[in-house]
N, C-alpha and C positions, 0 to 999 in steps of 0.2 A: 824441466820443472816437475814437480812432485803432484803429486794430486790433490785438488781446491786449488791448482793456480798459484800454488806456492814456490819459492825454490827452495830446491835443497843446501842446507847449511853445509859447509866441507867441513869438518874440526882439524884443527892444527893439535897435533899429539905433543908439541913441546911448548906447552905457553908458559910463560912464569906463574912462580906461582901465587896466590891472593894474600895478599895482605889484609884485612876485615877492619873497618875501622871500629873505634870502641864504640860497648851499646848505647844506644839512641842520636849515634852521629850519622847523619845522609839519609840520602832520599832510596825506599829497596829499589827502584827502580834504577836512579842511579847505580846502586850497587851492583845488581843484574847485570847492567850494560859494564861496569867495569869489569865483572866476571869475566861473561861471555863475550865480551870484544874481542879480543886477545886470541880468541880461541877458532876464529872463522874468520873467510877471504868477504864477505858479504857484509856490509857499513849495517849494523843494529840501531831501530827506531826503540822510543821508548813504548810503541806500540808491542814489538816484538817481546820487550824488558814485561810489559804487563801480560802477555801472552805467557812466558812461560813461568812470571810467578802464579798466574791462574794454574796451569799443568800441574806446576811442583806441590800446590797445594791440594789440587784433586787427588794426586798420588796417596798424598800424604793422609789426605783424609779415608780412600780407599782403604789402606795398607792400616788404617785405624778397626776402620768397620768391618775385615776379615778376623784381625787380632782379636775383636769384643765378641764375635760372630763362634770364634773360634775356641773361646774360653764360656760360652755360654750367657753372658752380658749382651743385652738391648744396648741399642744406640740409644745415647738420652733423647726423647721426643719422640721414639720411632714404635716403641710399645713392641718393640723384636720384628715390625714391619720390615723385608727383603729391602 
């Protein structure tokens, strides 16, 4: 097990590949678990599915706040606060 009690996911390198359905159809959680099903020996909760769209979206918002950081632009609300 990984640390926090976790276990570690194995990823399968040849999963098929995604089909996306058209915008505003399913649930992202659903779609998460369709993603990454496929992709690991270990059965995904939709707890796991809301886990890692929280991650993809800290990333996401991260990899925002270097780019604005880095062009000289404040976060809106942040008044150029770290």
């Amino acid at each position: 097990m990984a640390s926090g009690g976790r276990s570690e996911l194995k990823m399968r390198p040849s999963a098929p590949p995604i089909a996306l359905p058209a915008q505003g159809r399913g649930d992202l959680l659903d779609l998460t678990l369709e993603v990454f099903q496929p992709r690991t020996d270990r059965v995904l909760t939709r707890e796991d599915a809301r886990e890692m769209v929280e991650n993809v979206t800290g990333l996401f918002g991260l990899l925002a706040k270097w780019e604005r950081k880095a062009r000289g632009k404040p976060l809106p609300g942040t008044e150029g606060d770290e």
